[in-house]
C-alpha positions in Angstrom: 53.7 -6.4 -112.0 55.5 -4.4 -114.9 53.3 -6.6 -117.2 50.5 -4.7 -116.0 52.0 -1.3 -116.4 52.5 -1.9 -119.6 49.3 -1.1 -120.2 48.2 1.2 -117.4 51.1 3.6 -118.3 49.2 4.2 -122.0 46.0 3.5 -120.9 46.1 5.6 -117.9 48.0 8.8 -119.7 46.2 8.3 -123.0 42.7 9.4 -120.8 44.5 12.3 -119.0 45.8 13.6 -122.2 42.0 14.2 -123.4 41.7 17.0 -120.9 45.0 18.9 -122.2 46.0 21.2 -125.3 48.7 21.6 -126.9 52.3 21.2 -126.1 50.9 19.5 -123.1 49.8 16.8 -124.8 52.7 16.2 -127.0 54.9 16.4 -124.0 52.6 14.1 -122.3 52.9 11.2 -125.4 56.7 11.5 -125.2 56.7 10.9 -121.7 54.0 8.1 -121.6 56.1 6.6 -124.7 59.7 6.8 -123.3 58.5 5.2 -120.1 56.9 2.2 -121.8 59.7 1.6 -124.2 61.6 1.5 -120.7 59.5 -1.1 -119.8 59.2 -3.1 -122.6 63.2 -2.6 -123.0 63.4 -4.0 -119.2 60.8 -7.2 -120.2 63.0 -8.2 -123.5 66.3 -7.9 -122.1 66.9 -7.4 -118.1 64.5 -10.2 -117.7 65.4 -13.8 -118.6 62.5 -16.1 -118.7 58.8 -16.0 -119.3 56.9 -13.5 -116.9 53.5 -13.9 -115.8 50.1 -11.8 -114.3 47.2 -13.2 -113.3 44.5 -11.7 -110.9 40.3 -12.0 -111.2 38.4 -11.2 -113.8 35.1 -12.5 -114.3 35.3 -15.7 -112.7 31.4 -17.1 -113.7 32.3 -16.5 -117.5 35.7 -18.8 -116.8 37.8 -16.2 -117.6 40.8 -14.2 -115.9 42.6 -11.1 -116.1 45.8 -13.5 -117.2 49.1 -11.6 -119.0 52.1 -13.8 -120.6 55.5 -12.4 -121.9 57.3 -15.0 -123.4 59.8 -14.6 -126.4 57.5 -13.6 -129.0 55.2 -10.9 -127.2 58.1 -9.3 -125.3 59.9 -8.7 -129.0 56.1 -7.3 -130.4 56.1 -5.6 -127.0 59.2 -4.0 -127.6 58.5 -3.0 -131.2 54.7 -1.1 -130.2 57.3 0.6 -127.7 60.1 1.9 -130.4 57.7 2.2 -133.2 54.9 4.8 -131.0 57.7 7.0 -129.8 59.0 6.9 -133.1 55.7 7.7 -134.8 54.5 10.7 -132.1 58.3 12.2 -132.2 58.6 13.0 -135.6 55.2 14.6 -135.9 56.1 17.0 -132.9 56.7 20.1 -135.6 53.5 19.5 -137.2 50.5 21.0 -136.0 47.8 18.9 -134.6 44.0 20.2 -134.4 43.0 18.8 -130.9 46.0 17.7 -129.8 44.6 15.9 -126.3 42.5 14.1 -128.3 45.0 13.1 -131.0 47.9 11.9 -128.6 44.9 10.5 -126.3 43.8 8.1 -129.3 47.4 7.4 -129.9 48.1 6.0 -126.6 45.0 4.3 -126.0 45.7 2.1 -129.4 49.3 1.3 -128.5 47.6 0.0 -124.7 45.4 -2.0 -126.8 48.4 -2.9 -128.5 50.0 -3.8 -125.7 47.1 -6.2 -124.2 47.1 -8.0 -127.4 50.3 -9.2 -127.6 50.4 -10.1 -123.6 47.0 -11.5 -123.4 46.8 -15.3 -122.2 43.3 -15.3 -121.8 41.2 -16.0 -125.2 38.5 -13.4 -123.5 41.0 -11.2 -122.7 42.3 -10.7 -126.2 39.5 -10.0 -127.7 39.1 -7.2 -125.9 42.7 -6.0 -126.6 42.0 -6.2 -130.1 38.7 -4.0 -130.1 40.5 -1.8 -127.6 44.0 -1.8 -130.3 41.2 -0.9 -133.2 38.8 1.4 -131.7 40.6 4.4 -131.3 42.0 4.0 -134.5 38.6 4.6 -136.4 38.3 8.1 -134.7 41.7 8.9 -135.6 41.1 8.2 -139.4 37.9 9.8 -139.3 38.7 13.0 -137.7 42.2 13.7 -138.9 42.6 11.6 -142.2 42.0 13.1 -145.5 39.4 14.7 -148.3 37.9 10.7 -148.4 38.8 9.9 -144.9 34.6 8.8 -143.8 34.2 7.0 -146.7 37.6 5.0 -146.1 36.8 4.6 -142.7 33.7 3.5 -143.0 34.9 0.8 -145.0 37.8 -0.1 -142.5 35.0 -0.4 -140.0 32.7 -2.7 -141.8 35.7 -5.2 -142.6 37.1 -5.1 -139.4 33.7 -5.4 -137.4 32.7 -8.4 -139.7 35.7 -10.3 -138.6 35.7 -9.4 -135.1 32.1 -10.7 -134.6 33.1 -13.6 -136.3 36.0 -13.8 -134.2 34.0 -13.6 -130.7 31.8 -16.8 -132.2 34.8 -18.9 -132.6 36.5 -18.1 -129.4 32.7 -18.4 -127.5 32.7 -21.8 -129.5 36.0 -22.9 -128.0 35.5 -22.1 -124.6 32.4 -23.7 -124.5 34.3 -27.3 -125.6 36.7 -27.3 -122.7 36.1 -30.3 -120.8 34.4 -29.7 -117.4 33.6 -26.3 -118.1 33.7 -23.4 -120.1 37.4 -21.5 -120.0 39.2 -18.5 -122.0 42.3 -19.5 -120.4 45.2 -20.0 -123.5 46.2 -23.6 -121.5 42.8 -24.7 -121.3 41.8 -23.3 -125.4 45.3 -24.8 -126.8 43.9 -28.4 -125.9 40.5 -27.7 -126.9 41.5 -29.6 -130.8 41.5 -32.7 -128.9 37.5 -32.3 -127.9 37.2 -31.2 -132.1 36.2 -33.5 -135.2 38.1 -32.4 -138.4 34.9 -31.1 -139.9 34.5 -28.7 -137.1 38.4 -27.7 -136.8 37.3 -27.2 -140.8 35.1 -24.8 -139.9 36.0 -22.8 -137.5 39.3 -21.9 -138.8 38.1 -19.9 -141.2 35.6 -18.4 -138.8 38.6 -17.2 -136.7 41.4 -17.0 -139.4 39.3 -14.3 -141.0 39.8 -11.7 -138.6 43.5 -12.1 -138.7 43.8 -12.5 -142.3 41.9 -8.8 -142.9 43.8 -7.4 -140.1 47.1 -8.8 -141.7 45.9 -8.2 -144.7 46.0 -11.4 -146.6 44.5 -11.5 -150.4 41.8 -10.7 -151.3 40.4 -8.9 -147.9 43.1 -6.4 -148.3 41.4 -3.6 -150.3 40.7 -1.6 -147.2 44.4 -1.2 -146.6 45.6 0.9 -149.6 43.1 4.0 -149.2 43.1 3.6 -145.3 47.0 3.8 -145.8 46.8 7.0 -148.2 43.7 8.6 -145.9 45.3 8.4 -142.7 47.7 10.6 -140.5 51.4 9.4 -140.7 51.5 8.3 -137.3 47.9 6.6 -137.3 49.9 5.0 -141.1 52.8 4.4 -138.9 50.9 2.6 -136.5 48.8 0.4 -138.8 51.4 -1.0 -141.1 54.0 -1.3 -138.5 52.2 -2.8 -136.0 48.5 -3.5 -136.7 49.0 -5.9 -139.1 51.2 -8.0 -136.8 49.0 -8.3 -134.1 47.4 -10.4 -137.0 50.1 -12.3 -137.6 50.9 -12.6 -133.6 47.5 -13.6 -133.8 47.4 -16.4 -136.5 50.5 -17.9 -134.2 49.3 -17.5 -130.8 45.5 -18.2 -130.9 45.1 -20.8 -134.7 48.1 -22.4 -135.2 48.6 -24.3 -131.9 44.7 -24.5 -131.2 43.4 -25.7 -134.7 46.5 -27.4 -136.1 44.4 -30.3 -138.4 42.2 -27.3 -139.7 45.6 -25.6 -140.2 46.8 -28.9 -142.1 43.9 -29.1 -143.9 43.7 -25.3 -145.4 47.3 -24.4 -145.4 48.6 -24.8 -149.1 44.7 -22.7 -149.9 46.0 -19.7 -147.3 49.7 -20.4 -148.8 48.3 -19.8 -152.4 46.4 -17.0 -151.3 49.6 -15.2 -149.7 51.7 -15.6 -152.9 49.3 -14.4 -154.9 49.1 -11.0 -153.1 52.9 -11.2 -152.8 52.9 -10.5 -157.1 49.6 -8.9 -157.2 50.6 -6.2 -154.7 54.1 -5.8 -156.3 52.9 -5.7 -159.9 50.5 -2.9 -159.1 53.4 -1.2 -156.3 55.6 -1.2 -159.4 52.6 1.5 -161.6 52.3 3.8 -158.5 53.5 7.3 -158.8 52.2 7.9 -155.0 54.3 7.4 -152.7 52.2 6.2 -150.2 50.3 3.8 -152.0 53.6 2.2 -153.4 54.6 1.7 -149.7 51.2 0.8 -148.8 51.3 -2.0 -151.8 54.7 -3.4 -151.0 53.6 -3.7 -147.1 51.1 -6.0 -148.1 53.4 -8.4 -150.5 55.9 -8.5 -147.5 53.5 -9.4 -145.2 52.5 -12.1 -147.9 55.1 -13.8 -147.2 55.3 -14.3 -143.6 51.5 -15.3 -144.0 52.7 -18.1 -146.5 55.4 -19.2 -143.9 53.3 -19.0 -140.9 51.2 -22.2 -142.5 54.4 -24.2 -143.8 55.1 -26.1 -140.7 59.0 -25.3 -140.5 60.5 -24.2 -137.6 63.5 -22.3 -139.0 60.3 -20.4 -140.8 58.6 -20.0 -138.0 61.7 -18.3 -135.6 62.2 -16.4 -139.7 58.5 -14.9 -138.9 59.1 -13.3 -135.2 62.2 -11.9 -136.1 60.9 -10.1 -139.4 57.9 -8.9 -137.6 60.0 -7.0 -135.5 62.3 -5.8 -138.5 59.8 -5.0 -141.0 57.5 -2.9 -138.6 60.9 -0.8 -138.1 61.8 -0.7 -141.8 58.2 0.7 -142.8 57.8 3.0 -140.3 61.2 4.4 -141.0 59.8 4.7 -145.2 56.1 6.0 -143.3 58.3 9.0 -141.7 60.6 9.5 -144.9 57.2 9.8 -146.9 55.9 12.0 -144.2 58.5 14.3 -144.5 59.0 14.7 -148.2 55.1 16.1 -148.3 55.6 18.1 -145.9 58.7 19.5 -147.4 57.6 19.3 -151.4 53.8 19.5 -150.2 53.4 16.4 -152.4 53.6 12.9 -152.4 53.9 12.5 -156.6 57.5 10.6 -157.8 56.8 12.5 -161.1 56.7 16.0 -159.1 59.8 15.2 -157.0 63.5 14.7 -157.3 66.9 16.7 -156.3 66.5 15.2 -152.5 70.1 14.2 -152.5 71.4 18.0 -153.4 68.6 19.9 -151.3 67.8 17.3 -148.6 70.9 15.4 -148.5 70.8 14.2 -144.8 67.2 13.2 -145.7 68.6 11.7 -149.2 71.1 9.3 -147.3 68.1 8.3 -144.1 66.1 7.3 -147.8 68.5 5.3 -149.0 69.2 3.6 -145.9 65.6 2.2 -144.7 64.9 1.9 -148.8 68.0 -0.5 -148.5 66.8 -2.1 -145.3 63.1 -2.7 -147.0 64.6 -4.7 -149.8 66.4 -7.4 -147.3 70.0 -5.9 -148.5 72.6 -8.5 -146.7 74.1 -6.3 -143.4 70.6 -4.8 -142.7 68.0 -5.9 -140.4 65.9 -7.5 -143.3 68.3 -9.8 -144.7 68.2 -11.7 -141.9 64.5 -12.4 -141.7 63.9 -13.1 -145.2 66.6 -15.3 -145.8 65.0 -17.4 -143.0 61.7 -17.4 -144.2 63.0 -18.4 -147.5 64.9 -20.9 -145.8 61.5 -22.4 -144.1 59.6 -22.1 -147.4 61.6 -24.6 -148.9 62.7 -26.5 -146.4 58.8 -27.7 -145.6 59.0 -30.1 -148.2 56.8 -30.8 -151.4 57.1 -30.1 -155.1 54.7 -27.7 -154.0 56.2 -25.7 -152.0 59.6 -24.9 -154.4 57.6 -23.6 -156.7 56.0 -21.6 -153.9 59.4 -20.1 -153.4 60.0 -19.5 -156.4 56.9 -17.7 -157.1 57.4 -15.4 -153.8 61.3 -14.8 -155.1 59.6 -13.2 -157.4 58.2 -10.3 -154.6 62.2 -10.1 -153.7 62.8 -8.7 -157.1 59.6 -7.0 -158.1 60.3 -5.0 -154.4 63.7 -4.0 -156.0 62.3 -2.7 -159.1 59.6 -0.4 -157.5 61.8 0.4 -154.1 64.9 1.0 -156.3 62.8 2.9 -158.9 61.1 5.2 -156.2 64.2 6.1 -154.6 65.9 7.1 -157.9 63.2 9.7 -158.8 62.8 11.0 -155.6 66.2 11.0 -154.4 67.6 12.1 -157.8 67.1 13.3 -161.0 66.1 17.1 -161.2 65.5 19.2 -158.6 62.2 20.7 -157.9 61.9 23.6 -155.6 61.5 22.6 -151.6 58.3 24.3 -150.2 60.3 25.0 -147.1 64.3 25.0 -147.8 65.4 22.9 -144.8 66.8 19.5 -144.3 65.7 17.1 -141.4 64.0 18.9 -138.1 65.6 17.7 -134.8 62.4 15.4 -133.8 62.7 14.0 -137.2 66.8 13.3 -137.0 66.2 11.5 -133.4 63.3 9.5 -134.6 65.1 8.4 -138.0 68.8 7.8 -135.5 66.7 5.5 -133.9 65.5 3.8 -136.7 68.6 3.6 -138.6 70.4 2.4 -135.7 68.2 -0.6 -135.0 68.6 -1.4 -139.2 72.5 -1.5 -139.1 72.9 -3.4 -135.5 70.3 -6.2 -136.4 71.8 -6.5 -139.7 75.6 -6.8 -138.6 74.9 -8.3 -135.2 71.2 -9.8 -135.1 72.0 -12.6 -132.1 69.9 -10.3 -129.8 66.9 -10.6 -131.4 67.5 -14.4 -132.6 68.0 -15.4 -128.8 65.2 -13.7 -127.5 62.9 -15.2 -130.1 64.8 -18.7 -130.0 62.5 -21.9 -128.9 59.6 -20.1 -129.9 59.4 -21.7 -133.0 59.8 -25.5 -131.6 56.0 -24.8 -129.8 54.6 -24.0 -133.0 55.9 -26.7 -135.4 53.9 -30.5 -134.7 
């Protein structure tokens, strides 16, 4: 049952909180959050095995209100928890027109969220993902900035593209289940079977595309950079951190194990597609002077890599993939909050208008330096860990081919030095520039970075927790 209250605890409290104001609402979110994370804190480590939830649905369409929590979703389940606390804490001091209706969006996505990453029924999912997406285009749109409708706008059109796209393939796949038509994940994963190559060919680019603009994967990744800049911090926090691995989950989950010969057949294409937005989006990360739009850039080279991993067919690459999912939606939101608060403290987000954090901000100055640390895979943080497996499964897959696909990505490692080392250096340092308000870090903002820094220096001395709970994940994926 605590699969199912996963959701209802967001989903339930996200509607109530339309019909408050204020502090209520805020006080509301924590709550709602905290009680969640409890949850998901209670799936991924009180509870050994894989738990399931299954009740009636729509039973003509052959489908079935069916929720999973194996390795994999319990960890994404566990990061939605840590990184929506995270995101609604440290905007506490901030004033929020409409509260109800802000912390009601909030919690609706992160039950959408939620319903994604437990879904075992291909139905099902799909309307997580709408559910995870929708309340997301009101919160751009209503709270973002100066170009916020035109950004949105364009979020929506490349997100409802893929999505109908989406439905077709999954209609498609339940229709070929033998004896009858079934969403059920069981009956969908043997579906390839039924499948010429020609149609596996197909239709996994009529599914992958959904993921890959979600993800984003170059070249549908232009929404993500003014969607990044236009957006709330928390509504940032939630894209980057989590967003774009319930594209990822979803790649793993629903393409990989159900399409694997039209994986085969278009992997090193998605591969060469990943490293080239790995150096494209760290070339043009390194000529930002926003802050934002660095971050927003290096996101998408980090995710780059994963997405190249995800289609090598290693399984030390693929357990490398869950765990930095996990640690790199923790290390960007920790940089989304840092960002967050500098603008709110400077009133801009300009590197060449900024510096003298470390002298006026210094408890903000060493929180930087930390999660900057932490985002560039420094050995004894949570990154190292993660990259050095994926690495590891990007050569290990074999082929002339794929060296000199490592090689090319080692090149994102340094790049993301260059522009993270560069951006803390001129912000951190260098000459002070007067603080619009003369204050260090707020109380919400100290809890919500403790947390984050915390979870960067225990993964990255002692990451066996996360490893275990992810372990023999990786062994489904790999044929």
């Amino acid at each position: 049952m605590i699969l199912i209250f996963l959701i209802l605890i967001p989903l339930l409290t996200g509607i109530f909180s339309f019909a408050l104001k204020g502090d209520n609402a805020k006080v509301l979110a924590i709550l709602s959050t905290v009680a969640t994370l409890g949850g998901t804190a209670h799936v991924c480590f009180l509870n050994f095995g894989i738990r399931t939830f299954n009740m009636p649905w729509i039973p003509v369409m052959g489908t079935q209100f069916s929720l999973r929590a194996d390795g994999m979703s319990s960890m994404l389940c566990l990061l939605t928890g840590i990184v929506t606390l995270v995101a609604i804490l440290t905007n506490l001091n901030k004033p929020v027109e409409k509260s109800g209706a802000f912390y009601g969006f909030m919690l609706l996505s992160q039950a959408g969220l939620m319903g994604v990453f437990l879904a075992n029924d291909a139905l099902l999912f799909y309307v997580f993902w709408e559910l995870a997406l929708i309340p997301v285009y009101f919160l751009c749109s209503q709270w973002g900035g100066e170009k916020r409708i035109a950004v949105t706008f364009k979020f929506f059109i490349y997100t409802f593209v893929g999505s109908l796209m989406l439905l077709a393939g999954l209609i498609y796949l339940a229709s070929k289940v033998p004896g009858h038509i079934s969403y059920a994940w069981a009956d969908i994963v043997q579906v390839h079977k039924n499948l010429s190559l020609g149609e596996q060919q197909w239709l996994f680019w009529l599914i992958f595309i959904a993921f890959a603009i979600k993800m984003p994967l170059f070249p549908f990744h232009t929404w993500q950079p003014d969607t990044y800049e236009q957006s709330p911090t928390p509504v940032t926090i939630i894209l980057s951190a989590l967003m774009v691995k319930m594209g990822l989950f979803a790649v793993l989950r629903w393409l990989v194990p159900v399409l694997p010969e039209g994986v085969a057949f278009w992997s090193d294409t998605v591969i060469v597609l990943a490293i080239i937005g790995v150096v494209y989006a760290s070339c043009i990360a390194i000529v930002q002077t926003d802050m934002k739009r660095l971050v927003a850039y290096s996101s998408i080279a980090h995710m780059g890599l994963m997405i190249a991993v995800a289609f090598c067919n290693s399984e030390v690459g693929m357990h490398g993939i869950m765990v930095q999912m996990f640690n790199h939606g923790i290390n960007i939101t920790g940089m989304w909050v840092i960002i967050s608060i500098v603008e709110n403290r400077w009133g801009t987000r300009d590197m060449t208008k900024l510096g003298g954090m470390a002298s006026l901000a210094p408890k903000m100055a060493i929180a930087f330096v930390i999660i900057s640390l932490a985002n560039i895979a420094l050995p004894l943080t949570n990154g190292f860990v993660g990259e050095f497996m994926l690495f590891n499964g990007l050569f290990s897959s074999g082929g002339n081919n794929h060296i000199i696909f490592m090689v090319l990505a080692g090149l994102g490692v340094i790049l993301g030095a260059v522009y993270t080392l560069n951006m803390v250096q001129k912000t951190a340092y260098g000459n002070e520039t007067e603080m619009i308000i003369r204050k260090d870090i707020s109380l919400n903002e100290y809890v919500g970075l403790a947390v984050i820094i915390g979870i960067i220096l225990c993964f990255g001395f002692f990451p066996k927790p996360l490893l275990e709970l992810t372990s023999g994940m990786a062994s489904v994926l790999v044929k």
